[in-house]
C-alpha positions as CSV (number, residue, x, y, z in Angstrom):
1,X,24.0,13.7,-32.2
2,X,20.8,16.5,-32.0
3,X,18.0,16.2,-30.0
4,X,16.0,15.5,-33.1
5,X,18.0,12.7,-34.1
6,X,17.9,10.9,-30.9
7,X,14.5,12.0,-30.3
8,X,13.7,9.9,-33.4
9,X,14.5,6.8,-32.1
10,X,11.6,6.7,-29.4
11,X,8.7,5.1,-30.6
12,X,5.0,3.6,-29.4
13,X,5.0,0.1,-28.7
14,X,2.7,-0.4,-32.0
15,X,4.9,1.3,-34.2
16,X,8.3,-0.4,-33.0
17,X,6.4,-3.7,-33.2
18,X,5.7,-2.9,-36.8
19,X,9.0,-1.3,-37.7
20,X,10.7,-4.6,-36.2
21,X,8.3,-6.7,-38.2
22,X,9.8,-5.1,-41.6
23,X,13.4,-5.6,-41.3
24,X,13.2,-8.5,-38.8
25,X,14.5,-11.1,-42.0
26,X,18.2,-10.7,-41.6
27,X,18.2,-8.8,-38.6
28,X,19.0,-10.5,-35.3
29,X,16.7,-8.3,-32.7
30,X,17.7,-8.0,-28.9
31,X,15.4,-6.5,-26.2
32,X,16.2,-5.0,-22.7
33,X,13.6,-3.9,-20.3
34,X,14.0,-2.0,-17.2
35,X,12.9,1.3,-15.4
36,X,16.3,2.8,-16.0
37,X,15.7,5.7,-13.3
38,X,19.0,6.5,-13.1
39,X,20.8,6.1,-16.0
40,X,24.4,5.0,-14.6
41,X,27.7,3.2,-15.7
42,X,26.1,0.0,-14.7
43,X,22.9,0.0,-17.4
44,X,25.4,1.4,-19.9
45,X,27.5,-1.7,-20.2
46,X,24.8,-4.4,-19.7
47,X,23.3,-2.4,-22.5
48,X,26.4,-2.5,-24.8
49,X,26.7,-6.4,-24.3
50,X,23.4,-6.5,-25.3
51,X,23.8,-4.7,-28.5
52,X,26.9,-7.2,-29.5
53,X,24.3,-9.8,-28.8
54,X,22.6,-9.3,-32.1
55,X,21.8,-6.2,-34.8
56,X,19.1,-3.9,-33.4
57,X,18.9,-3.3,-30.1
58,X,15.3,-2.0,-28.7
59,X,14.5,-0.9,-25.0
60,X,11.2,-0.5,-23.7
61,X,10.8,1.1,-20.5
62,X,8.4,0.7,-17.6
63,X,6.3,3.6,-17.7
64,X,5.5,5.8,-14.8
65,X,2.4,4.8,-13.5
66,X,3.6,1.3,-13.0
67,X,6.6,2.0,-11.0
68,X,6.5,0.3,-8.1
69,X,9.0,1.8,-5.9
70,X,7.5,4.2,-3.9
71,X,5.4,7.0,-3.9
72,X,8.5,9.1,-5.2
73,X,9.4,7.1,-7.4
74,X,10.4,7.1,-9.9
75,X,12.6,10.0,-9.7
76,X,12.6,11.0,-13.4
77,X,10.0,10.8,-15.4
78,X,9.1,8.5,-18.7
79,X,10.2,11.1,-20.6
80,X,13.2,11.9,-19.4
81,X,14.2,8.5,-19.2
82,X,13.0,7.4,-22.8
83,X,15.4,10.5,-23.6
84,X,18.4,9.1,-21.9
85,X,18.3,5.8,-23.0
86,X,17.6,7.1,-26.7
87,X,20.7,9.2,-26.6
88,X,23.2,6.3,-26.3
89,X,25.1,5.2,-29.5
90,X,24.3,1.5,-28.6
91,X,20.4,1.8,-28.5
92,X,18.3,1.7,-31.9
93,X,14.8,2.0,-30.5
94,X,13.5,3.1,-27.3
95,X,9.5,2.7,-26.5
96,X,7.3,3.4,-23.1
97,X,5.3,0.3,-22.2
98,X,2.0,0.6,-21.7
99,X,1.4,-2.6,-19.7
100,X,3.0,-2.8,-15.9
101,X,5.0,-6.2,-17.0
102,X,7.0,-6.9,-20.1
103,X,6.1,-9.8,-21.5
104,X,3.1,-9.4,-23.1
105,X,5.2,-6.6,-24.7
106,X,7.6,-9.3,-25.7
107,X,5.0,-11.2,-27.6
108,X,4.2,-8.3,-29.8
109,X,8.3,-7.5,-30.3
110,X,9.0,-11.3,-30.8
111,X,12.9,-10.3,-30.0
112,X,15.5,-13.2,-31.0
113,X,17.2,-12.4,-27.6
114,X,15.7,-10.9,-24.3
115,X,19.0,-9.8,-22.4
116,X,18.4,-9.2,-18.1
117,X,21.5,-8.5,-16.0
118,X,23.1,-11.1,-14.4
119,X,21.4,-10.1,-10.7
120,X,18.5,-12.2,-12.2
121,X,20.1,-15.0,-13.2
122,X,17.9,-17.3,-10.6
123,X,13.9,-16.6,-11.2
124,X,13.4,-18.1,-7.9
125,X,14.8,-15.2,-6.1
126,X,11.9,-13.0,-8.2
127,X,9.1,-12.5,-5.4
128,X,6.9,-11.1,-7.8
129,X,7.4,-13.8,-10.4
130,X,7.9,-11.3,-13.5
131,X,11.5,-13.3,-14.2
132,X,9.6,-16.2,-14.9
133,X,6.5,-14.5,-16.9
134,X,9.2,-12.9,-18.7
135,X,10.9,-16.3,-19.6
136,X,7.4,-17.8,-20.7
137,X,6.7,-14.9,-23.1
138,X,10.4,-15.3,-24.4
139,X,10.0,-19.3,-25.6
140,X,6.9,-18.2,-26.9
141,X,7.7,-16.3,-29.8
142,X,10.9,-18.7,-30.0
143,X,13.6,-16.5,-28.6
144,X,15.9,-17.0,-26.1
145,X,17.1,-15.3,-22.9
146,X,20.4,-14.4,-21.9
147,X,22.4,-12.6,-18.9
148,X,25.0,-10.1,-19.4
149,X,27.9,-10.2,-16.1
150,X,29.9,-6.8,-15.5
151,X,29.7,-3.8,-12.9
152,X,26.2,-4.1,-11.0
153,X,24.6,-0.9,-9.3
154,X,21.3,0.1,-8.5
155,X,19.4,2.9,-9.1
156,X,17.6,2.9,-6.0
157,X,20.6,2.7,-4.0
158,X,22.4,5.5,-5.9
159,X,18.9,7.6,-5.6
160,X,19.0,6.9,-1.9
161,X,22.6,8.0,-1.4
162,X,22.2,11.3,-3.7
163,X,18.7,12.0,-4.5
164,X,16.3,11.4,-1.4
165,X,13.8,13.1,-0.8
166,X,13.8,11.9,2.6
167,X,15.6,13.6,5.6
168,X,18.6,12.8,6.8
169,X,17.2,11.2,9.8
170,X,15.6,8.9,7.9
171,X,17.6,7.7,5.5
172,X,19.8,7.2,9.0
173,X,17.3,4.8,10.3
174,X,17.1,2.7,7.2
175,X,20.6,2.5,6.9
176,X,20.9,1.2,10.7
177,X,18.2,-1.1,9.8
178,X,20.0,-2.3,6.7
179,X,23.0,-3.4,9.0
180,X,21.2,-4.6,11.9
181,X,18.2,-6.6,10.4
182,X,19.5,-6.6,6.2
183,X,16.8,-6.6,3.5
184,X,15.8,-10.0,3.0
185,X,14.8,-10.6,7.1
186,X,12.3,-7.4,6.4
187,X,10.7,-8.5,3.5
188,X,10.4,-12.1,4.8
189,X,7.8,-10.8,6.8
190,X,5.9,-9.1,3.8
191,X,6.3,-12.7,2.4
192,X,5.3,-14.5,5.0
193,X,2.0,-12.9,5.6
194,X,0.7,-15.0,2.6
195,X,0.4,-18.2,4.9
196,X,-1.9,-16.4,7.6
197,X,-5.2,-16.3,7.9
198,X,-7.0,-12.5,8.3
199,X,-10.2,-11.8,10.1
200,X,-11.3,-8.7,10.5
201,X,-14.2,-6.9,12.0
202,X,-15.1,-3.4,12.3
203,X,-18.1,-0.8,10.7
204,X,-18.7,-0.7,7.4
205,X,-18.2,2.8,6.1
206,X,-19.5,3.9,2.4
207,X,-16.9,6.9,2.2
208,X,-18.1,9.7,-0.2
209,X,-16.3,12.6,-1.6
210,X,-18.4,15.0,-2.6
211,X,-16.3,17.5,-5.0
212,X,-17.5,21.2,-4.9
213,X,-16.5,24.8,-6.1
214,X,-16.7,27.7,-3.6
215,X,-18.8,30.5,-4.7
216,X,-18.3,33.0,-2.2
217,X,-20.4,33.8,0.9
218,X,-24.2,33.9,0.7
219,X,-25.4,37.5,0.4
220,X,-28.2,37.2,3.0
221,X,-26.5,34.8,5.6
222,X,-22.9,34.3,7.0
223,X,-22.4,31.0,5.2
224,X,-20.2,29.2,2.4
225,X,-22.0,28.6,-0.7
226,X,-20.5,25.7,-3.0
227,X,-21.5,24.5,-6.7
228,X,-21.2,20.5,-6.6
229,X,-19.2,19.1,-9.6
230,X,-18.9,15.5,-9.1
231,X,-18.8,13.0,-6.3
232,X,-16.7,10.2,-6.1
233,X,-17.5,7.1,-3.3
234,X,-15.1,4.4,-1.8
235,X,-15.8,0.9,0.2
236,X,-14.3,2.5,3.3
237,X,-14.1,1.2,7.0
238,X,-13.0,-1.9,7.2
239,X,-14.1,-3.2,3.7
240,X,-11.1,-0.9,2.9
241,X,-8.8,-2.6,5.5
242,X,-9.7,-5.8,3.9
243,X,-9.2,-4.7,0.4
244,X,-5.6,-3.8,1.7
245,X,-5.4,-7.7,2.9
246,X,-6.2,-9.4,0.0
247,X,-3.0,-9.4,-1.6
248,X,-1.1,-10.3,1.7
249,X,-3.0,-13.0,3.0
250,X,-3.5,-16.7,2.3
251,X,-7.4,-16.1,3.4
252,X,-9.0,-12.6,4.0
253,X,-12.5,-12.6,6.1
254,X,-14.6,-9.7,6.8
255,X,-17.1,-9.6,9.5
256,X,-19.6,-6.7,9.5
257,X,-22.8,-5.1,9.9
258,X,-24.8,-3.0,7.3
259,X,-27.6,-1.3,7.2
260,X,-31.4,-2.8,6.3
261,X,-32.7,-1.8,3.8
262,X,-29.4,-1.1,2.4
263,X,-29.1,1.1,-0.6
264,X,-25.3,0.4,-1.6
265,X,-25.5,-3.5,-1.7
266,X,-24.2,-4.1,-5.4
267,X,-22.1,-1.3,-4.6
268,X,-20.3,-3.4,-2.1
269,X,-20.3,-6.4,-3.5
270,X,-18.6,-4.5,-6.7
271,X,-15.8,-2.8,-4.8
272,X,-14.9,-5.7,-2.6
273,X,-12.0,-7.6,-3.7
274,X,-13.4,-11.3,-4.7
275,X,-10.5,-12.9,-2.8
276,X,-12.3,-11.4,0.3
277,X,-15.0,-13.4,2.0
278,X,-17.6,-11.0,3.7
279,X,-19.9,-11.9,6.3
280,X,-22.6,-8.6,6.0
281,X,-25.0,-8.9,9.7
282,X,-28.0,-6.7,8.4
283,X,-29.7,-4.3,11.2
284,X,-33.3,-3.8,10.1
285,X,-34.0,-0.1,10.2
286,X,-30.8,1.2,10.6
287,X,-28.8,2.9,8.0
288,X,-25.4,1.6,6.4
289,X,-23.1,3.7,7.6
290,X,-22.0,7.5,5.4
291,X,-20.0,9.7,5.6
292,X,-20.1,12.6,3.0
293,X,-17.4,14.8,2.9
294,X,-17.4,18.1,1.2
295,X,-14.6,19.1,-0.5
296,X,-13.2,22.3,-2.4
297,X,-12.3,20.4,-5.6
298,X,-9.3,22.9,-6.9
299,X,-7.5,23.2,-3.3
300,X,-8.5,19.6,-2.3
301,X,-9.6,21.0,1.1
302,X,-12.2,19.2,3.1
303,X,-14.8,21.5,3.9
304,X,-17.2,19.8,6.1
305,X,-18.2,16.3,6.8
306,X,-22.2,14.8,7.1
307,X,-22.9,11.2,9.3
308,X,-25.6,9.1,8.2
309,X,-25.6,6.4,10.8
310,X,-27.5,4.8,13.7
311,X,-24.6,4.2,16.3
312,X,-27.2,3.2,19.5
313,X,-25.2,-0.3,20.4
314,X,-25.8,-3.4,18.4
315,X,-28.4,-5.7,19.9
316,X,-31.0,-8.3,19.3
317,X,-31.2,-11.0,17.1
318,X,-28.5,-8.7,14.8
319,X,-26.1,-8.8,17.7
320,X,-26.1,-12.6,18.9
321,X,-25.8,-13.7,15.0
322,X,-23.1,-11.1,14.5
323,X,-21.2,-13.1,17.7
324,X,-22.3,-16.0,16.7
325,X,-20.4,-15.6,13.8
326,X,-17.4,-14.0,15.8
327,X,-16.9,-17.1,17.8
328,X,-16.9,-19.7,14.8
329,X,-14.3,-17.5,12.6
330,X,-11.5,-15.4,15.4
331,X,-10.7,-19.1,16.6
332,X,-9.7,-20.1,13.3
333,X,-7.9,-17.0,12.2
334,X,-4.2,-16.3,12.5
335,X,-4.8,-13.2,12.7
336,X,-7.9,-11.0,14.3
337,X,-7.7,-7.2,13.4
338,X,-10.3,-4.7,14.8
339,X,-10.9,-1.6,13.6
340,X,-13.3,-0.5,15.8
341,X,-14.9,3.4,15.0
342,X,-17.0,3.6,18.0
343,X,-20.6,3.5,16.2
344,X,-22.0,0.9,17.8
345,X,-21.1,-2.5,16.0
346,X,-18.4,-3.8,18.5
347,X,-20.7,-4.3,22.5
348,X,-19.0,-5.6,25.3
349,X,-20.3,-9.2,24.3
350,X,-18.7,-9.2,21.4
351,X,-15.5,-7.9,23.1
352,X,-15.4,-10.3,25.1
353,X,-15.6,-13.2,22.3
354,X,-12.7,-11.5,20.3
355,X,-10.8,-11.1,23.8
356,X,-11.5,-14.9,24.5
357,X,-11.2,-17.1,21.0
358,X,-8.3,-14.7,19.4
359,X,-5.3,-16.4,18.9
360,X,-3.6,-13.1,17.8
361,X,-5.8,-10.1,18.6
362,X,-4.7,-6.7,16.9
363,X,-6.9,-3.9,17.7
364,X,-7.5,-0.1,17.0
365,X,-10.1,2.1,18.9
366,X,-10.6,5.0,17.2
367,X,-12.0,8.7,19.0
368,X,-13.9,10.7,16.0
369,X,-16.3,13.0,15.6
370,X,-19.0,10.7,15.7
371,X,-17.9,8.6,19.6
372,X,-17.2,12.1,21.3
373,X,-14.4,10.8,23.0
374,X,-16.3,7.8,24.6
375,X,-14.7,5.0,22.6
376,X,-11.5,4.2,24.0
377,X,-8.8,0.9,23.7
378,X,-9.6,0.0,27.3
379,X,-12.7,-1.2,26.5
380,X,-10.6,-4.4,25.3
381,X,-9.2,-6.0,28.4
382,X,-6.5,-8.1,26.8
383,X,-4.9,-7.9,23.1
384,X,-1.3,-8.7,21.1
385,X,-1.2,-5.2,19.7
386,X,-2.8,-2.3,20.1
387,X,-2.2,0.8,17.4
388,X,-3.6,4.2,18.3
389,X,-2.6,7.6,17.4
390,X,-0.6,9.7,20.1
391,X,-3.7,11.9,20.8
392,X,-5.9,9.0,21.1
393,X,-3.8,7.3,24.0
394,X,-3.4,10.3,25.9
395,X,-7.4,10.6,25.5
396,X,-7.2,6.8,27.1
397,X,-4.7,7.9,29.8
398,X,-6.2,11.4,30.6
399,X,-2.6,12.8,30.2
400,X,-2.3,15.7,27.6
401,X,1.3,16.5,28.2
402,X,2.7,13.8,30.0
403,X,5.8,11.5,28.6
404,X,4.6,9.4,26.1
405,X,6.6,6.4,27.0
406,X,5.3,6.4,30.2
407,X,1.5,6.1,28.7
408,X,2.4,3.5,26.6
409,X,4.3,1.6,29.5
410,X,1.1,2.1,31.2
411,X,-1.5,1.1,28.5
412,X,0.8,-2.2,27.8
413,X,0.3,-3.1,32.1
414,X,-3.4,-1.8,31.4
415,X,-4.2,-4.3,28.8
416,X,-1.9,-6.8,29.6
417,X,-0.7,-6.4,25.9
418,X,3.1,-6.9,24.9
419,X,3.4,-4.5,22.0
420,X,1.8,-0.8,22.1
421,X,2.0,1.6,19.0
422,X,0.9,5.3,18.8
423,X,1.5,6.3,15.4
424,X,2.0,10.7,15.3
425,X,1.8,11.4,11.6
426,X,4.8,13.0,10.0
427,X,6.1,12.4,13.5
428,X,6.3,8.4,12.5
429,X,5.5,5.9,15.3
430,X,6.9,5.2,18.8
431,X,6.3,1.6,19.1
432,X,7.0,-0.6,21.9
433,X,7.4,-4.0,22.5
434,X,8.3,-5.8,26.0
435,X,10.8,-7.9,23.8
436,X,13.0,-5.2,22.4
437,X,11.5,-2.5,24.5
438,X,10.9,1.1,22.2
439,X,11.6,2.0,18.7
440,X,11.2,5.2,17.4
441,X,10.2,4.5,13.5
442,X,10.3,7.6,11.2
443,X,7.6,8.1,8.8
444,X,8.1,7.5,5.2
445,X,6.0,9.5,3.5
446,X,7.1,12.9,1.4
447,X,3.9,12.9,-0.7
448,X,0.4,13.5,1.2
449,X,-2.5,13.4,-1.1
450,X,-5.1,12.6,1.1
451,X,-4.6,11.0,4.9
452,X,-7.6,9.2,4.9
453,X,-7.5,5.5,6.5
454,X,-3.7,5.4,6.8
455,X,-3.9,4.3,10.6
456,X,-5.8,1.7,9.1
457,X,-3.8,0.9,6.7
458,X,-0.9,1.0,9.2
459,X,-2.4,-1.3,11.8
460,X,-3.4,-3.9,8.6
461,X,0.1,-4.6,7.5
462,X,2.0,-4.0,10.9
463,X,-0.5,-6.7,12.2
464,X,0.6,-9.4,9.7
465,X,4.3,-8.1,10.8
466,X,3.5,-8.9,14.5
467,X,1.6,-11.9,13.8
468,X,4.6,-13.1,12.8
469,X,6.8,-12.5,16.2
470,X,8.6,-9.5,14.0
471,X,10.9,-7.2,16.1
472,X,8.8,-4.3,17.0
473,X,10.8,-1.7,15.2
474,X,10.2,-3.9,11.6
475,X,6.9,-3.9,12.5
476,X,6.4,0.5,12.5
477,X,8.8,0.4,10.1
478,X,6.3,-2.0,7.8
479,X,3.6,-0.4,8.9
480,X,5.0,3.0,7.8
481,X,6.0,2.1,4.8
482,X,2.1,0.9,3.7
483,X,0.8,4.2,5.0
484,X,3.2,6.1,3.1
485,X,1.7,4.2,0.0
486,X,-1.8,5.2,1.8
487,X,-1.6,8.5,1.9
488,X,0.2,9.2,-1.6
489,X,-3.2,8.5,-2.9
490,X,-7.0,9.7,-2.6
491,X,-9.0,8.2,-0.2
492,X,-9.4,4.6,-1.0
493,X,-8.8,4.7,-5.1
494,X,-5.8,2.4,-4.5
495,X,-5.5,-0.7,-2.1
496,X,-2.1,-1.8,-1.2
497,X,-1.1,-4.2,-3.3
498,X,1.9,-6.8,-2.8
499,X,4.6,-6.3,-5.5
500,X,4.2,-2.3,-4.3
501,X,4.9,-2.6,-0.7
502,X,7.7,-5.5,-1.2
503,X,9.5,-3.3,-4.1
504,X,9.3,-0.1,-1.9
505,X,10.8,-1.8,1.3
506,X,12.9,-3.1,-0.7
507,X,14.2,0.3,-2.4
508,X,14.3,2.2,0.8
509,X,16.8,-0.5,2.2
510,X,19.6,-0.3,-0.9
């Protein structure tokens, strides 16, 4: 058969619904969906017993930007995959969805018979819960749904044998994790984050990308002159940590100060996720905290960065009602995560409440531009994990070249904390716990957008992991995996989200 005449068969979702409408009297129609990344012998035969199901068999395909899988995935595009599928003697119709789930698609096809491979037989084994949404949509329009039982591979698995992207030493690790740990006791600790309950604290950051084009140097003074095009803002600090929560957690609270007056109010409250419960401490005469970075809009390179901030230490009325607060909500949290940026929301006093009514404390101390050095994890004299980069605990330790195992042995004695992570960018994570000692976690990202916030994100979802008692080297290898998601997008456009992170562990470990 030509291109042409397999090319013919692919169709919008509106027009297949209407072409299916016209010849559905007489016609028994049978629907398969799928991402179908690799086409393999596998699909082929679940897709010939659903052909002999019925007369006209029409696949719709999940389209690109809904593949939840990984930031690589998937490997070939809609396209190419419409293509493939199209070419097969046993397809009539193939169509792109343009929904992330297939059954409202299924409404508007109204197939006699939705077909799914028999590795979906039992719904209840469906995390996400699209088996049974599918099902729903199926009764619906008074079809049924059946299973097809032959050959069973997987496209990820075959992808991850033959196609990585990934080094070699990677897709080592995950297969040594595979065999030591398996899939399912990783992912139960993605699932069982949604019985905790989060609190975290930290500065709130408005995060503002300001997009320019470079004219050249002035002619009068050695400096860069830029034209600015457009300018693009995100709820960043820790509103952006707990926007990364709210699909993990049973309860999400964030505790915070902003500035009075304070400009970006409905901006906030619009970019907050409304499963989040925010506790905003106003600070009369003190800025919410900017920071306006400049960037060359056609290289994505950051030129330059601008603070607006007060960071003199919290204090007054705005300090005992922000630890006020502190004390009612870290003692009935499952979970306390600090974020803590050095500009002046986190004293000692309120150290010493998180240190004291935590039940699980999880804490990062970042060194910027803006602290100078001066803002350092010791200040916290106890906590359950601590997640710094590499640089920023030898900055603690005053050790620039010394062994890193040794700091972190040291920092754990220090702070009289039993698990220590210093996350090194492409370098992955050394993590250590006094349970199962050190683990050297690989990182898992081969697309970097934008690294913005993904030790944050990191620390978010590796604290749910620990909260849970996970060995340490799930825990990096959790974390990881959310700040490969991180950093495959720009700044905070895109907050983790559930189904994402469980589908991508769950790729990376076929």
């Amino acid at each position: 058969m030509s291109q042409n005449a397999y090319s013919s068969k692919i169709h919008s979702i509106d027009s297949l619904a209407a072409k299916l409408g016209a010849m559905r009297n007489g016609h028994r129609v049978v629907h398969c969906h799928g991402v179908f990344d690799l086409l393999h012998v596998g699909h082929i035969r679940h897709l010939r017993q659903a052909k002999a199901l019925g007369d006209v068999l029409v696949v719709t395909l999940t389209p690109d930007r809904y593949v939840n899988k990984g930031p690589t995935r998937p490997a070939f595009k809609e396209n190419l995959r419409a293509e493939a599928l199209a070419a097969l003697d046993c397809v009539d119709y193939v169509a792109i969805n343009d929904r992330p789930m297939a059954d409202e698609t299924i409404r508007r096809l109204k197939p006699n018979i939705y077909v799914k491979g028999g590795e979906y037989r039992r719904a209840e084994d469906d995390r996400t819960g699209g088996i049974e949404r599918e099902t729903q949509a199926v009764r619906a329009v008074g079809g049924t749904v059946q299973f097809t039982d032959d050959l069973t591979f997987s496209s990820s698995s075959l992808i991850n044998k033959h196609l990585s992207s990934l080094p070699e030493d990677t897709r080592r690790h995950l297969r040594r994790v595979h065999e030591i740990h398996g899939a399912d006791r990783v992912l139960q600790f993605v699932d069982g984050a949604q019985k905790l309950k989060a609190l975290v604290i930290g500065e709130t950051i408005i995060d503002e990308y300001q997009y320019c084009q470079a004219i050249g140097k002035s002619s009068k003074e050695p400096m860069l002159a830029v034209r600015r095009l457009a300018l693009e803002r995100f709820a960043g600090g820790i509103l952006a940590v707990a926007n990364h929560l709210a699909d993990f957690c049973q309860h999400v609270e964030v505790l915070s100060v902003v500035g009075q007056p304070n400009p970006y109010k409905s901006f906030i409250e619009n970019h907050v996720d409304p499963r989040v419960s925010t506790t905003l401490i106003e600070r009369p005469g003190s800025p919410t905290i900017v920071k306006r970075r400049y960037i060359d809009s056609y290289f994505f390179q950051k030129l330059f960065c601008v603070y607006e901030m007060d960071d003199t230490p919290l204090d007054g009325d705005p300090q005992t009602h922000f630890c006020s607060c502190l004390e009612q909500h870290a003692a009935e949290a499952d979970v306390v995560i600090v974020v803590d940026f050095g500009h002046g929301v986190i004293t000692p006093r309120a150290v010493k409440v998180l240190c004291d009514r935590s039940k699980f404390l999880a804490v990062n101390a970042q060194s910027n531009a803006g602290n100078l050095g001066y803002n350092t994890v010791s200040k916290y004299p106890r906590a359950d994990l601590v997640c710094v980069t590499e640089n920023e605990m030898r900055l603690e330790s005053r050790d620039r070249a010394g062994e890193l195992r040794d700091i972190i042995k040291s920092i754990a004695r220090k702070l009289s904390c039993p698990r220590v992570i210093a996350t090194r960018g492409a370098g992955g994570a050394l993590c250590y716990s006094h349970e199962d000692g050190f683990a050297s976690v690989p990182a898992l990202a081969d697309v970097t957008r934008d690294r913005m916030g993904a030790g944050d994100t990191f620390l978010a979802i590796a604290a749910l992991a620990a909260a849970q008692q996970a060995p340490i080297d799930l825990v990096g290898l959790i974390g990881n995996a959310a700040a490969a998601q991180a950093v495959a997008s720009v700044g905070h456009r895109q907050p983790l989200h559930y189904d994402a992170l469980f589908k991508h562990l769950q790729c990376l470990l076929k």
